[in-house]
LUMFI-151214 format. One record per residue (C-alpha): residue in three letters; x, y, z; residue number from 1. Coordinates in nm, 2 decimals, m for minus. Layout:
! LUMFI-151214
+------+--------+--------+--------+-----+
: code :     px :     py :     pz : pos :
+------+--------+--------+--------+-----+
:  ALA :      X :      Y :      Z : NUM :
...
+------+--------+--------+--------+-----+
This chain:
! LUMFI-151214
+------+--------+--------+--------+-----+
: code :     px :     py :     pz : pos :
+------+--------+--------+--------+-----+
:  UNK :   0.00 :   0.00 :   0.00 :   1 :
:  UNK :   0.15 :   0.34 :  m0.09 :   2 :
:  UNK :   0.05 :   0.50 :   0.24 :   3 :
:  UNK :   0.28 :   0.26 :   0.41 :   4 :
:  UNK :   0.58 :   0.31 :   0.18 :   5 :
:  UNK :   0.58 :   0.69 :   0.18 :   6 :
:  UNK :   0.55 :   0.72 :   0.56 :   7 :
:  UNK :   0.82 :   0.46 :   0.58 :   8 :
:  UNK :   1.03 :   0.69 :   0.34 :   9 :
:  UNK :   0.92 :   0.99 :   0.52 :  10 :
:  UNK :   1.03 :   0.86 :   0.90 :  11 :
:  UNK :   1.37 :   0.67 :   0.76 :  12 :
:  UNK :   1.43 :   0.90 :   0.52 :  13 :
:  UNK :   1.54 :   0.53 :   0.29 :  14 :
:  UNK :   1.43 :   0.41 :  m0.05 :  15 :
:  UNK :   1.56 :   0.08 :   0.02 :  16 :
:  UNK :   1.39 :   0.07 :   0.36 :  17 :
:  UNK :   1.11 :   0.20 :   0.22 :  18 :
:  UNK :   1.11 :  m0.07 :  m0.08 :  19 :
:  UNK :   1.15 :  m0.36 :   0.21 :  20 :
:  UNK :   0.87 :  m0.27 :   0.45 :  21 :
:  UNK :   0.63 :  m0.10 :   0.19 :  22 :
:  UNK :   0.55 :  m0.48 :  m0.02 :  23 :
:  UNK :   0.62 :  m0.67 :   0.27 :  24 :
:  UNK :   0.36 :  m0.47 :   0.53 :  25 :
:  UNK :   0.06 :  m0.49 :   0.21 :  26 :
:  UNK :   0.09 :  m0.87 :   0.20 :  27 :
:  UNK :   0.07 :  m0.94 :   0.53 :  28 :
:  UNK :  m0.20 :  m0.68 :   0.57 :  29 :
:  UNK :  m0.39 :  m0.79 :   0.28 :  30 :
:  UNK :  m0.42 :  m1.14 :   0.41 :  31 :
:  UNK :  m0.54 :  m1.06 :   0.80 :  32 :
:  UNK :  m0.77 :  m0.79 :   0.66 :  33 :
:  UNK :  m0.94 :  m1.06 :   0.47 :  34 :
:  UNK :  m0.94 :  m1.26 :   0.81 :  35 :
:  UNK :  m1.06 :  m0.92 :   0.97 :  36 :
:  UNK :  m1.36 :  m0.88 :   0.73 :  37 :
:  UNK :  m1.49 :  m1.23 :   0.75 :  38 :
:  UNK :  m1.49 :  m1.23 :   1.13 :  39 :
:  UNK :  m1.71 :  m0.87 :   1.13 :  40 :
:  UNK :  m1.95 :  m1.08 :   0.84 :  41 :
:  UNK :  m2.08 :  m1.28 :   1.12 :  42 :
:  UNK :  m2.41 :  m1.21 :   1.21 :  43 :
:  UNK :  m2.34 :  m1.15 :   1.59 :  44 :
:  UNK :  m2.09 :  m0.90 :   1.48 :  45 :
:  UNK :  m2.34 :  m0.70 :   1.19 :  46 :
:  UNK :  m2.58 :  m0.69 :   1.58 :  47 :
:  UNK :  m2.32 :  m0.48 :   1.77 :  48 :
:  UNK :  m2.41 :  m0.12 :   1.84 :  49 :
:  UNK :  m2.11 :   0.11 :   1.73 :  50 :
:  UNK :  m1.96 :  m0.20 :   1.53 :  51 :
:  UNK :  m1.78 :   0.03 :   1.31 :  52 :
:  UNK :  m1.63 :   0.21 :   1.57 :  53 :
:  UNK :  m1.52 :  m0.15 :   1.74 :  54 :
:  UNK :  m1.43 :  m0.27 :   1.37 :  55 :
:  UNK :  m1.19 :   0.03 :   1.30 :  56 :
:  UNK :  m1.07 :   0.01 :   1.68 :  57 :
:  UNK :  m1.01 :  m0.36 :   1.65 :  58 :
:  UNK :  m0.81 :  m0.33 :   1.26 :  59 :
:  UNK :  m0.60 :  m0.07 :   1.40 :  60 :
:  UNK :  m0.46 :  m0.27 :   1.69 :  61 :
:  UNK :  m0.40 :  m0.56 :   1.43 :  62 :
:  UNK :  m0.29 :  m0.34 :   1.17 :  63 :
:  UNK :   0.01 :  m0.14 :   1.40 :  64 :
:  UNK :   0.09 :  m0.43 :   1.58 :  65 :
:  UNK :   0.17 :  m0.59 :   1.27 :  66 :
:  UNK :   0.36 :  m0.29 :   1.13 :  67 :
:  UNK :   0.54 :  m0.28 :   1.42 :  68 :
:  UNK :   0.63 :  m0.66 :   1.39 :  69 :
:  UNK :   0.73 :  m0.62 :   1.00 :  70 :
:  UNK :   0.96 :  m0.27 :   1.06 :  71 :
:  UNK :   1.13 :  m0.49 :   1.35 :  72 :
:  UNK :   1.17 :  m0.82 :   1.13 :  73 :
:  UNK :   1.32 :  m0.60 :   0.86 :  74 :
:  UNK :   1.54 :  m0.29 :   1.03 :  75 :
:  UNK :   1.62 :  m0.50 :   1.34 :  76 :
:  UNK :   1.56 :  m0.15 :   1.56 :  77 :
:  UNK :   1.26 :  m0.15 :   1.76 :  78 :
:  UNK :   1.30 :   0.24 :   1.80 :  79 :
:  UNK :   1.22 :   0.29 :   1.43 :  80 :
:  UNK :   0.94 :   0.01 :   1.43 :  81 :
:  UNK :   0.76 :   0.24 :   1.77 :  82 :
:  UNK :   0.85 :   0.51 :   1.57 :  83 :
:  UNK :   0.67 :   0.39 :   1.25 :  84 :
:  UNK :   0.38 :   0.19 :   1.42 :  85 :
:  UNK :   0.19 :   0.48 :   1.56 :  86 :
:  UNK :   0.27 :   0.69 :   1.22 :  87 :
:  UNK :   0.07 :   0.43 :   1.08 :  88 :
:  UNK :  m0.20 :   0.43 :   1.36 :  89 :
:  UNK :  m0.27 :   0.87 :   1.27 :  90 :
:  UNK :  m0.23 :   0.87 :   0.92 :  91 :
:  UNK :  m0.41 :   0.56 :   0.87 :  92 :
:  UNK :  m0.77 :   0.59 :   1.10 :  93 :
:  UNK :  m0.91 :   0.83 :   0.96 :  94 :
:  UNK :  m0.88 :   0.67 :   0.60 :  95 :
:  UNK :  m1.04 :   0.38 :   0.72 :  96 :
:  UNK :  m1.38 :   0.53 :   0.94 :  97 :
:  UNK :  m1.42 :   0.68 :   0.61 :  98 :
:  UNK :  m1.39 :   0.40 :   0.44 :  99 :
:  UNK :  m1.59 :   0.18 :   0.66 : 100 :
:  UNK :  m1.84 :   0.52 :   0.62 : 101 :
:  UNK :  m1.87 :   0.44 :   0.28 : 102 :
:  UNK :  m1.96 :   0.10 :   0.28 : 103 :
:  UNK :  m2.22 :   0.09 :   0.51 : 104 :
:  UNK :  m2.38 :   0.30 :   0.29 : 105 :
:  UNK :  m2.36 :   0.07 :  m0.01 : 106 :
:  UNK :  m2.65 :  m0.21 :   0.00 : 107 :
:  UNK :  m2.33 :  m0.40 :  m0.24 : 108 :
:  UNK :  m2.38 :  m0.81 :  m0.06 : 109 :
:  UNK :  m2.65 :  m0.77 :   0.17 : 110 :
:  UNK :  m3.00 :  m0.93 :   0.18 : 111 :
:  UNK :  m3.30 :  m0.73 :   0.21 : 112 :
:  UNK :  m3.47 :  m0.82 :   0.55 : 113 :
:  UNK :  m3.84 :  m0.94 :   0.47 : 114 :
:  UNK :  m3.98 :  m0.63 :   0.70 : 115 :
:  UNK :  m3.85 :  m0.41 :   0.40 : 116 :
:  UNK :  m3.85 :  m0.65 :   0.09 : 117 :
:  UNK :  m4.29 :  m0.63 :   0.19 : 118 :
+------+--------+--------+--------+-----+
């Protein structure tokens, strides 16, 4: 994800580090996201009241704990990777509410329930 690589450029001030963390942080991230998504599909989850709060409180956790894990398992300094983690944690939240926004907003995959379908 480009957000990752340029603030990973911006705090090391490193192409190469940048080119290391950048693919290596979307993978990962792509995968548990999936992981994420399915687990908030469940219909005790869709029941929650503030579930998109909890859901962008609970991918954010996930998400700079595993940047935090990545920057570490590639620059071997853990000041850079606390440095970079919570980078991730501002620039990133806001993106996603807005995104979660969004898609609550789009009937894209649900089923009407039958008080509204008659």
């Amino acid at each position: 994800e480009p957000y990752s690589f340029l603030l990973t450029y911006i705090i090391s001030g490193e192409l190469t580090t940048a080119f290391k963390i950048g693919p290596a942080d979307f993978v990962f991230k792509l995968l548990v996201f999936y992981l994420h998504e399915r687990i908030w599909l469940l219909n005790l989850a869709q029941q929650l009241p503030r579930k998109r709060v909890l859901k962008t409180v609970s991918w954010k956790i996930v998400a700079v704990s595993m940047t935090i894990i990545i920057t570490y398992g590639v620059t071997k300094e853990l000041s850079f990777a606390f440095k970079l983690g919570p980078a991730d944690f501002v620039a990133k939240l806001a993106l996603y509410h807005s995104h979660e926004y969004l898609w609550d907003h789009i009937p894209y995959g649900r089923e009407e329930s039958k008080e509204k379908a008659n």
